[in-house]
C-alpha positions as CSV (number, residue, x, y, z in Angstrom):
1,X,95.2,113.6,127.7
2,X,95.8,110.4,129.8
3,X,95.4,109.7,133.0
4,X,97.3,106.6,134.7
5,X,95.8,105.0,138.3
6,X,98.4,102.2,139.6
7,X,97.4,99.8,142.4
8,X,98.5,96.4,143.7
9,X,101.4,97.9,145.9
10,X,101.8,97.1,149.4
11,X,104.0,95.5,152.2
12,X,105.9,91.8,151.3
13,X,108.9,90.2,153.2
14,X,111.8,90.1,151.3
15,X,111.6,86.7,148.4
16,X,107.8,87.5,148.0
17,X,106.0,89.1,144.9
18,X,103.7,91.7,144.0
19,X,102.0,92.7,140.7
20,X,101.5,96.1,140.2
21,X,98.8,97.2,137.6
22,X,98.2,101.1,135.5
23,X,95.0,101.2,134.4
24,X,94.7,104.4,131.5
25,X,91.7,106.5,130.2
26,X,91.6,109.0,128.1
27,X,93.1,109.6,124.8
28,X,93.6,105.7,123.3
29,X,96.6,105.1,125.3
30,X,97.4,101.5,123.7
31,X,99.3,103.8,121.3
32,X,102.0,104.8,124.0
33,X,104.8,103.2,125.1
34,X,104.6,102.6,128.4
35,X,106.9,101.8,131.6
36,X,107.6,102.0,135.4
37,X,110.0,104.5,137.4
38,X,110.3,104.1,140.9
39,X,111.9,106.2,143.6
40,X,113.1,105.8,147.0
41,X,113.3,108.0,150.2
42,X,116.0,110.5,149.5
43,X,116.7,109.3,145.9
44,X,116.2,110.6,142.7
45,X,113.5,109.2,140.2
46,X,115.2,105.9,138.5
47,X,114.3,103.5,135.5
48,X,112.4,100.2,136.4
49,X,111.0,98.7,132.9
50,X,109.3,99.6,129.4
51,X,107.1,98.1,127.2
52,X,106.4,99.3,123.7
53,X,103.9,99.7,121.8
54,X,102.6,96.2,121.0
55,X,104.2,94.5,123.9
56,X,107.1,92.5,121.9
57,X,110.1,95.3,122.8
58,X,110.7,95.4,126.1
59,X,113.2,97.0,128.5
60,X,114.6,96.6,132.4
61,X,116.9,98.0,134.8
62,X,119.8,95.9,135.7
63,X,119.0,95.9,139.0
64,X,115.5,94.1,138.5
65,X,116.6,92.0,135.2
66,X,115.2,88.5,135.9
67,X,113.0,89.3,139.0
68,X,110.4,91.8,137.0
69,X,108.1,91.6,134.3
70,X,106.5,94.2,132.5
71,X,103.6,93.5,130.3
72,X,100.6,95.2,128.7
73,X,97.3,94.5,127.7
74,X,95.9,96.8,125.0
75,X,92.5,95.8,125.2
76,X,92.0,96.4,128.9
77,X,94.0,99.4,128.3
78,X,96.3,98.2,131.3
79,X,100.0,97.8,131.7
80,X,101.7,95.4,134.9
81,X,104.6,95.2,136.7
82,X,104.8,91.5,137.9
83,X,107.7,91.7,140.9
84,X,109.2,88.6,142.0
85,X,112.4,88.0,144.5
86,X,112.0,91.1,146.0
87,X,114.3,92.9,148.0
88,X,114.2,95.8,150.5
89,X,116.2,97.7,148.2
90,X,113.2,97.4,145.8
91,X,111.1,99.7,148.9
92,X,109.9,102.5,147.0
93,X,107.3,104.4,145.2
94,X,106.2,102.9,141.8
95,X,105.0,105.4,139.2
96,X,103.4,104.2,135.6
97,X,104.1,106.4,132.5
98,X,102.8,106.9,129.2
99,X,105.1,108.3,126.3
100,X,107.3,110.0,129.0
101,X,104.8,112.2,129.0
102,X,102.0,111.4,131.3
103,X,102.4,110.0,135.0
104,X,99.8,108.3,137.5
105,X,100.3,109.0,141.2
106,X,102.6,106.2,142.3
107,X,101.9,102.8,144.5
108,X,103.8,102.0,147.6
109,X,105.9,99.4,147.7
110,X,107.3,98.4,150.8
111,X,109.9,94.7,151.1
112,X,110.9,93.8,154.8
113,X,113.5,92.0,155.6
């Protein structure tokens, strides 16, 4: 079992950043692959970015290619989500995962314009 806690969400103005972080316990959960999934009022469930198992694969939506960054460290047992460039289409709640398996309870993220 694994349990995932993310934090660092909040309100920015459209251009800003945030940094969100998924801190996991549990089973030894540097041996998941990890990402972020995000989902907007009224909208289904989407893709954001993944990070394998020792940090070098990575993957990203088209939508946040260039702005985001996903990275992990194993020791800490923590994966992040550095945001940049924001938009308001980027307003939504952020969920970490672990293998597609395991899910934390989401951050708010909130962009102005």
């Amino acid at each position: 079992q694994v349990q995932l806690v993310e934090s660092g969400g909040g309100l920015v103005q459209a251009g800003g950043s945030l940094r969100l972080s998924c801190a996991a316990s549990g089973r030894t959960a540097s041996t998941y692959a990890m990402g972020w999934f995000r989902q907007a009022p009224g909208k289904e469930r989407e893709f954001v970015a993944a990070i394998m198992l020792g940090g070098g694969n990575v993957n990203y939506a088209d939508s946040v290619k260039g702005r985001f960054t996903i990275s992990r460290n194993n020791a800490k047992n923590t994966v992040y989500l550095q945001m940049n460039s924001l938009k308001p289409e980027d307003t939504a709640v952020y969920y970490c995962e672990a293998d597609h398996t395991y899910w934390g309870q989401g951050t708010q993220v909130t962009v102005s314009s």
